[in-house]
C-alpha positions as a printed NumPy array, in Angstrom:
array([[126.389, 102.687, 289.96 ],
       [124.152, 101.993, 286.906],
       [120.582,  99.705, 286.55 ],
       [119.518,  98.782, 283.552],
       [117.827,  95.395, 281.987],
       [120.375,  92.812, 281.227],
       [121.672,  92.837, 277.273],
       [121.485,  88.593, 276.391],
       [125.069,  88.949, 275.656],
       [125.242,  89.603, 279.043],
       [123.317,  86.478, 280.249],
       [126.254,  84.185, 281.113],
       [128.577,  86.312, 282.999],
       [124.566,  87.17 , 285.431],
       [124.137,  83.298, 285.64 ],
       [127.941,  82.733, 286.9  ],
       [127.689,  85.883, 289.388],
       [124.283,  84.219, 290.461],
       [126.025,  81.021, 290.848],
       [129.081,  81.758, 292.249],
       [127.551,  84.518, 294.779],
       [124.704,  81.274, 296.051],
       [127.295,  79.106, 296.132],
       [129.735,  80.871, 298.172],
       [126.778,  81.607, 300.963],
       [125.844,  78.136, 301.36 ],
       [129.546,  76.914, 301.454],
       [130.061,  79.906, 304.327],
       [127.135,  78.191, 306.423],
       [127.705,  74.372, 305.364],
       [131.549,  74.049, 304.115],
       [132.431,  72.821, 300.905],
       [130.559,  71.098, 298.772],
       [130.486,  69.651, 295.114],
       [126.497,  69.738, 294.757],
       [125.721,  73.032, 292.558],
       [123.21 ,  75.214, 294.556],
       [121.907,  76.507, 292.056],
       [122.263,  74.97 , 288.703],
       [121.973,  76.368, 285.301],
       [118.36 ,  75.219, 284.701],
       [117.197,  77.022, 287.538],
       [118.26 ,  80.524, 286.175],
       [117.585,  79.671, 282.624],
       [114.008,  79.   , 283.228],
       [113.863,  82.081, 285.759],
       [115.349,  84.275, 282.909],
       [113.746,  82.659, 279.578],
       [110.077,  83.116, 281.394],
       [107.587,  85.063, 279.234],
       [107.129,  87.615, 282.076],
       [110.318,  87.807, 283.186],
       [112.483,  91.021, 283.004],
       [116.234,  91.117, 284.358],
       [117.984,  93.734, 285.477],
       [121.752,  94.337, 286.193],
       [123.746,  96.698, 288.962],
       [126.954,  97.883, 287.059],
       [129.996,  99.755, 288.706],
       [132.55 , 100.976, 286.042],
       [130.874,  98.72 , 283.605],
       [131.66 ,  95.399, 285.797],
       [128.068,  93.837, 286.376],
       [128.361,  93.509, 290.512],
       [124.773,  92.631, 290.878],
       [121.344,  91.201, 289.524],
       [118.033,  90.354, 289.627],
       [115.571,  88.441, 287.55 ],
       [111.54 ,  89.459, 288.259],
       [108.558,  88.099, 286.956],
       [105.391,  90.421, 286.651],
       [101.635,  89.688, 286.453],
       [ 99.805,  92.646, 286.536],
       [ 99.855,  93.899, 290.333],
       [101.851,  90.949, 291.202],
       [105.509,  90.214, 291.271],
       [107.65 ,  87.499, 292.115],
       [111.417,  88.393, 293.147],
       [113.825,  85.273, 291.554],
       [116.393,  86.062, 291.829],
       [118.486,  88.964, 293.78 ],
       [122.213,  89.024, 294.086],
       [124.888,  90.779, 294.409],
       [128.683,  89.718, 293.86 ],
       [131.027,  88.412, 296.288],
       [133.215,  91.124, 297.541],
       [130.612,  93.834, 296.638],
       [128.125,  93.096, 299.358],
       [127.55 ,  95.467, 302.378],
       [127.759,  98.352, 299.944],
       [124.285,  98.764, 299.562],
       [123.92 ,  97.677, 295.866],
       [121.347,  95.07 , 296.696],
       [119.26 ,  97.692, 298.654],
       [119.363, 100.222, 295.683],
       [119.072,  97.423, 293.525],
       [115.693,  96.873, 294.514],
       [114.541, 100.099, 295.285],
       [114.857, 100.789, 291.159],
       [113.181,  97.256, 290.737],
       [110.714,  98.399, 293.189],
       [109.998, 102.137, 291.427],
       [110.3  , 100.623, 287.823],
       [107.255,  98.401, 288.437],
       [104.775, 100.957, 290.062],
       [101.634,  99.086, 289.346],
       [102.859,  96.243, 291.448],
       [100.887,  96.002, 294.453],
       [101.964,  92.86 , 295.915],
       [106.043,  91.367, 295.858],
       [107.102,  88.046, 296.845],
       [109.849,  86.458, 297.154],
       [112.07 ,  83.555, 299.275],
       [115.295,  82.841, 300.859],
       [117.156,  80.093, 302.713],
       [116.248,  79.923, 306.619],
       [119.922,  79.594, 307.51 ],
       [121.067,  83.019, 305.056],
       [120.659,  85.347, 307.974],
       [121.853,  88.188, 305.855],
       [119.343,  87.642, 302.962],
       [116.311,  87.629, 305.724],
       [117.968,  90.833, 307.514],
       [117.82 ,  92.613, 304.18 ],
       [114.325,  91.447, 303.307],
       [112.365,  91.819, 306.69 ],
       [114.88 ,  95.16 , 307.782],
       [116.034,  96.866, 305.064],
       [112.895,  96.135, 302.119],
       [110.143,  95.768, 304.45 ],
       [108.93 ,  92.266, 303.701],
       [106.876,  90.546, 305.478],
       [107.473,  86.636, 306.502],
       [104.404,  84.942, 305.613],
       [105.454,  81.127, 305.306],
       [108.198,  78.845, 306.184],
       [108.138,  75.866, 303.124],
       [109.952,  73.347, 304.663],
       [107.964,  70.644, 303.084],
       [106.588,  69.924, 299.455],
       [104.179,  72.932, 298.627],
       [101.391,  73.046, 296.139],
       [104.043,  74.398, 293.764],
       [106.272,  70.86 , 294.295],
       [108.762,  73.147, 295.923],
       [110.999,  71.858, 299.014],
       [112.34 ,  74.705, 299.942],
       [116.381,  74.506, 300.185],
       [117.479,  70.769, 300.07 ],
       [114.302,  70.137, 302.304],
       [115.987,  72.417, 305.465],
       [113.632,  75.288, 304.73 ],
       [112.965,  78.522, 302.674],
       [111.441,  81.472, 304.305],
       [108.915,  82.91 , 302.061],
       [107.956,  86.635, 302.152],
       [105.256,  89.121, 300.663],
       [105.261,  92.752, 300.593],
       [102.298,  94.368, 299.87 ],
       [102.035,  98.058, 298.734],
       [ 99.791, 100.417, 300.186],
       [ 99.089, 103.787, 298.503]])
């Protein structure tokens, strides 16, 4: 498997993996729905942000994975992390961000969020990347952020010791 940051000819075959991959975990948990999880706007912003940097997991040259970062300084915000549907449980999300992790070595503290009812997503944050929970946004924060359709987002911070 190969890492490396996204080409921007690349861009809108990420945002569809994003959207499909989101899409088909809330339909798993919910059923079928028209609503767009998460719609174009969301990534675009994520991705056209001044300190953003986006990086793709490759097998064979077929992009199976993604993430989109934002870095200030010693601090880090996790966007965006996914990998594609019928690649997961193969541990490209895991290596993923352990090269996310290792290319940003100044980075002292990591956050990043998930649904409350994605029970893989918080497995693989609070087992496998060492996260720590540290908020449950189920209602308007001091960002304007819901959380999920206003059923919840877990919220988690890892913070790097040396």
């Amino acid at each position: 498997m190969e890492i490396r940051i996204l080409k921007n000819e690349e861009f809108d075959e990420l945002k569809n993996g994003i959207q499909y991959s989101f899409q088909n975990g809330f339909e798993r948990y919910f059923g079928k729905t028209d609503e767009i999880i998460i719609p174009d706007k969301d990534i675009i912003e994520s991705y056209k942000n001044d300190k953003a940097i986006t990086f793709v997991a490759l097998i064979d040259g077929n992009i199976v994975g993604g993430a989109i970062v934002n870095v200030d300084g010693t601090f880090a915000h996790l966007d965006i992390l996914y990998v594609k549907v019928g690649y997961e449980g193969k541990g490209i999300g895991f290596k993923l961000w352990n090269y996310i992790e290792g290319y940003f070595k100044d980075v002292k503290i990591w956050h990043t969020c998930t649904p409350y009812f994605d029970q893989r997503n918080i497995y693989f944050y609070l087992n496998k990347c060492h996260f720590k929970a540290v908020e449950f946004i189920r209602e308007i924060n001091e960002d304007g952020f819901i959380g999920d359709h206003g059923e919840g987002m877990f919220e988690f911070e890892k913070i790097i010791n040396d």
